[in-house]
N, C-alpha and C positions, 0 to 999 in steps of 0.2 A: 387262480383256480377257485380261491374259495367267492372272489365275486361271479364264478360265470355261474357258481352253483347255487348263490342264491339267486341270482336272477333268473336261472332255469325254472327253479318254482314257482317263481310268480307269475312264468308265460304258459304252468301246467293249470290247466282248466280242465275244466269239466267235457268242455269238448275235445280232448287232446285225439281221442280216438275217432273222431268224426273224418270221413273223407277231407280232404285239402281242395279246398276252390282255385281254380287255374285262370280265375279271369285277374283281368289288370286295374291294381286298385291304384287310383288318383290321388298325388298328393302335394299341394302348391308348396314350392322351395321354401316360402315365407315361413310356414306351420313347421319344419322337419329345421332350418337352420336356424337357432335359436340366436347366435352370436354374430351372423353373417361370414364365417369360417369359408363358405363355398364360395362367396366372391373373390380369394384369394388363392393365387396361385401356388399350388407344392413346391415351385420349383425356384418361386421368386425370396433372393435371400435380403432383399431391400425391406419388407414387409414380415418378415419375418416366417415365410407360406412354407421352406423347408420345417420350420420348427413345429407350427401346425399339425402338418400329417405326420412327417416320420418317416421313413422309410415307404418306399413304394410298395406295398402290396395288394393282391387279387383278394385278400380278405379284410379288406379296409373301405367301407363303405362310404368313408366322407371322402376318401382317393377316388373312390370309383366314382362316386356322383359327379365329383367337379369334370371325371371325364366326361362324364355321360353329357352335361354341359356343354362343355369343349368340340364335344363330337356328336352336336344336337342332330335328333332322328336316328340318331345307332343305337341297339338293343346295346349298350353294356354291362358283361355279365359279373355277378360279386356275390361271392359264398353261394346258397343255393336259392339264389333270384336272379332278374336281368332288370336291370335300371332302365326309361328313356326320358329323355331329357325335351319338353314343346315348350316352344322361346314361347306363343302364343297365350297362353296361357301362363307361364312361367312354373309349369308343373311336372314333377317327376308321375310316369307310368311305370309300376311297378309289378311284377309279373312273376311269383311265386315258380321255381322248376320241378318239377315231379319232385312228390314226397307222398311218402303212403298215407299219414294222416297231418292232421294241424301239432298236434305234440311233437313229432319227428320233424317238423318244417321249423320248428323253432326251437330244438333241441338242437339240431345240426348247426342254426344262421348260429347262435350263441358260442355252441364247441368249435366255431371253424373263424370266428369274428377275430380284430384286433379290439381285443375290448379297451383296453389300456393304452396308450401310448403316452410313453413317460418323457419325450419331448415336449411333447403337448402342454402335461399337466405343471411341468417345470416352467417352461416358456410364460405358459398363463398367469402360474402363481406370480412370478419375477415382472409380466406385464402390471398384476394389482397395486404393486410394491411401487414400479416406476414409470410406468405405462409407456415402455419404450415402444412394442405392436401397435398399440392401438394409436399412436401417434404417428406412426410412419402410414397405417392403413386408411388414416383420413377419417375416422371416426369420429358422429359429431358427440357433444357432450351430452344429448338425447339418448343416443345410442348405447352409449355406457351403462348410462343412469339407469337404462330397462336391462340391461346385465347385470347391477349391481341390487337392483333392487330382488331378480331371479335370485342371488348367493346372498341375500340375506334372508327371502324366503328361506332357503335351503338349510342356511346356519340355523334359524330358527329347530327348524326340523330336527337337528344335529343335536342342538341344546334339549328336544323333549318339548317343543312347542309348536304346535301347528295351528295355533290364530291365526298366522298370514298376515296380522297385522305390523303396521309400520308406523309408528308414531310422527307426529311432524315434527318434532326434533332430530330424529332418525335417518329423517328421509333430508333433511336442509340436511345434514350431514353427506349421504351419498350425492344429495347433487352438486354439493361441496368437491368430491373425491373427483365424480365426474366429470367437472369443468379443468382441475387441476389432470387428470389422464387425458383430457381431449389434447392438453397441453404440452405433455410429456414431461412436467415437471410436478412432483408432487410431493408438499411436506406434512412431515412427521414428528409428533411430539417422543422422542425415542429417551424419556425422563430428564434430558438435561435442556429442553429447549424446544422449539419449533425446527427443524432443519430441510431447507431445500433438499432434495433428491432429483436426480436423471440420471438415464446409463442410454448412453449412445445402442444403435443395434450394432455396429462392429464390436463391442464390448460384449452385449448379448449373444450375441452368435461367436464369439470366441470362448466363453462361458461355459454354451451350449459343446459345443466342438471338445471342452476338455472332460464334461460331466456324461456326453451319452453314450450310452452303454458300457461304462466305467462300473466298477466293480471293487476299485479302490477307495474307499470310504474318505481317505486321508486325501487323495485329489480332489474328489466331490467339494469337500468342505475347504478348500485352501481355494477354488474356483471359485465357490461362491462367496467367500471374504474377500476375493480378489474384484470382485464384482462391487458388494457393498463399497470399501473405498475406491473404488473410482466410483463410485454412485456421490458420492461424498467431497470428491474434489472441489469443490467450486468455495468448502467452509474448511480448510485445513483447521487452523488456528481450534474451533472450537470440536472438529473431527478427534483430533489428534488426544486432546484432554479429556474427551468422555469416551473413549474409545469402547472402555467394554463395555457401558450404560447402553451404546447407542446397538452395539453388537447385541446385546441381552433383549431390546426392543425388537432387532429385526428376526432374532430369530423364533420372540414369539409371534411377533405377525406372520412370519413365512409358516409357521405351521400351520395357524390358523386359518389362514389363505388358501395352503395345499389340501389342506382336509376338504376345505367347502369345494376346491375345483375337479376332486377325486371324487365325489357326488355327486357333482353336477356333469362328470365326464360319464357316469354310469346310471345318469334319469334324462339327462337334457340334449343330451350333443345327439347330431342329426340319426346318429346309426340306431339309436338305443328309443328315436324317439321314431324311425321308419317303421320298426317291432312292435311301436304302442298303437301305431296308424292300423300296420297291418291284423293287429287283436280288436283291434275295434270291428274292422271292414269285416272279418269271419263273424263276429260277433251280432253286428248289425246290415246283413243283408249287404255288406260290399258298404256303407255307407262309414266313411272315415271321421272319427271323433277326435278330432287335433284342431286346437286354435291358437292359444299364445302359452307360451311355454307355463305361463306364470299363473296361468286359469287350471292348466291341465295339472301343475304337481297338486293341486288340490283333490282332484278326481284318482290322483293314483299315489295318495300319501300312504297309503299302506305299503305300497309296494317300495319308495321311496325311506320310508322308518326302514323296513327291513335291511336297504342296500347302508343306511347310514349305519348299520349297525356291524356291519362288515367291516366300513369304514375305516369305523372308530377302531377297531381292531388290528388293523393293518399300519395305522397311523398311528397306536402305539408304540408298535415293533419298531417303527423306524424312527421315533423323539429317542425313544432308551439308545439305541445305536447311535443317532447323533448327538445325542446329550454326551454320549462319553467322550465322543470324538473333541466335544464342544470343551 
C-alpha cells in the first residue's frame, strides 16, 4: 500500500482533471520488456515462467501481455485497459477503457495492479546470487550484462547518487558476473575464499514451493539455508568450516540484491513502464517517450528517488525480522 501510494503521486499531474484520450497508444515489446520476462512462459517450470508471474491474475499486466502475445490480434483486457499484441511490428496496442479523466485512469490501473509479486522478487534476487533463470532461459552474457548494468544504475540511486556513471573497473566487474550467470555458475568471495555456487532449478522451484506465500518466518529462512547449501555442494570440505562466514556473506548480498530488485520491480518491469509510456502519450499528443530502460531512469529519476525511498523502508522492516530470525 505504502508503494501504490507513492507511485500514485507521481502519475498526479497537473493534467489529472483533463478528459482521458480513448485512442490506441503504440508501444514496441522491446521499450515495455526491460528483462525479456514476456518471452517466457507463466507456465513453463523448466525456465523458471511460474516463478516470474505468480499466480494467474486479470490484474497482472506482464500475465496479461504474454497473453496478448499468445493470442496475437485479440483485444486482451487488464485492469482498466485492453492490450493487442502485432507480431508485425512486434508492438503492443494499448487502449485506455472509459475513465472520466487521466487522474482516475491512473489512480484505478495503480489501486487494481499486482504491483508486487513476491515470487518474482525472490526468484530474481536468488537468480543474481546463482543465476539458476537465466541459465535455464538461454540468456546470453550481453543480455545480463544490460540488466546488471540497469541495477547498478538503480543501486546508485538507492545509495543518494544519480551520475549514472560506471566506472571501468565496475563495469569489468559486471561483465565478469555476466559471463559467470550466462553460465549458471557463479563465484563469491563470501570472506573465507572465492567459492563456486549453482543451484539447480528443481532446488529453486522447491525453495520457491516451501517460501510462497508462507507466513512462517521460521520456514522462510530454514528454505532458504536449505538452498545456500545445496548451492555449495560441490566444496563441502571448505563449506563445512566457514559456515557462518559464508552464511554472514550471503545473507548480505541477498539483501542487497532484494532491495535493488524491489526497485527495479516498481520503475522498470513492463507494467510500471506501460504507465510511464501511457504519461508521456497524454502528455505528448499520443507520442510515446520510451527507449531503453537505462536512458529513461534518467528522465524519471525523481519519480524513481521517491519509490527508492519507500524502499529503503520496507527493506528495513524486513532485515530486523530476519536478522532476528538469523
Amino acid at each position: 500500500m505504502q508503494l501504490k501510494t507513492a507511485l500514485k503521486k507521481q502519475f498526479t499531474q497537473s493534467n489529472a482533471n483533463d478528459p482521458l484520450p480513448t485512442n490506441t497508444v503504440n508501444m514496441p515489446v522491446k521499450n515495455l520488456d526491460t528483462n525479456g520476462k514476456l518471452k517466457v512462459s507463466p507456465t513453463d517450470t523448466n525456465t523458471g515462467g511460474n516463478i516470474l508471474y505468480g499466480q494467474p491474475s486479470a490484474n497482472n499486466f506482464d500475465y496479461k501481455a504474454h497473453d496478448a502475445i499468445r493470442l496475437e490480434g485479440t483485444d486482451v483486457s487488464c485492469n482498466n485497459m485492453s492490450i493487442k499484441y502485432n507480431s508485425a511490428t512486434d508492438s503492443f496496442g494499448i487502449t485506455p477503457n472509459s475513465s472520466p479523466n487521466v487522474g482516475k485512469f491512473f489512480t484505478d490501473y495503480i489501486d487494481t495492479t499486482q504491483l508486487i509479486n513476491s515470487d518474482e522478487i525472490v526468484g530474481s534476487t536468488m537468480d543474481r546470487i546463482f543465476g539458476t533463470m537465466s541459465k535455464t532461459q538461454d540468456k546470453t552474457s550481453d543480455q545480463i550484462l544490460d540488466e546488471l548494468i540497469l541495477e547498478k544504475m538503480l543501486e546508485q540511486l538507492l545509495n543518494g547518487d544519480d551520475s549514472f556513471e560506471i566506472s571501468p573497473e565496475e563495469l569489468a566487474k559486471l561483465q565478469e558476473l555476466a559471463n559467470q550467470t550466462a553460465d549458471g555458475i557463479l563465484s563469491y568471495d563470501m570472506g573465507c575464499g572465492v567459492l563456486p555456487s549453482s543451484l539447480s532449478m528443481d532446488s529453486l522451484q522447491n525453495m520457491m514451493l516451501k517460501i510462497s506465500g508462507s507466513k512462517d518466518q521460521f520456514a522462510v529462512s530454514n528454505a532458504i539455508d536449505e538452498a545456500l547449501n545445496e548451492s555449495l555442494a560441490n566444496t563441502p570440505e571448505v563449506s563445512e568450516a566457514n559456515k557462518q562466514t559464508i552464511k554472514d556473506g550471503f545473507f548480505q548480498k541477498m539483501i542487497n540484491t532484494l532491495t535493488v530488485k524491489l526497485l527495479t520491480a516498481v520503475t522498470t518491469a513492463p507494467q510500471v513502464r506501460a504507465l510511464m509510456g501511457m504519461m508521456s502519450a497524454i502528455q505528448n499528443q499520443g507520442v510515446v517517450l520510451l527507449s531503453s530502460a537505462k536512458e529513461d531512469i534518467k528522465r524519471w529519476k525523481i519519480v524513481i528517488k521517491c519509490m527508492a525511498k519507500e524502499i529503503l523502508i520496507m527493506v528495513a522492516e524486513f532485515i530486523f525480522a530476519l536478522a532476528v530470525l538469523y
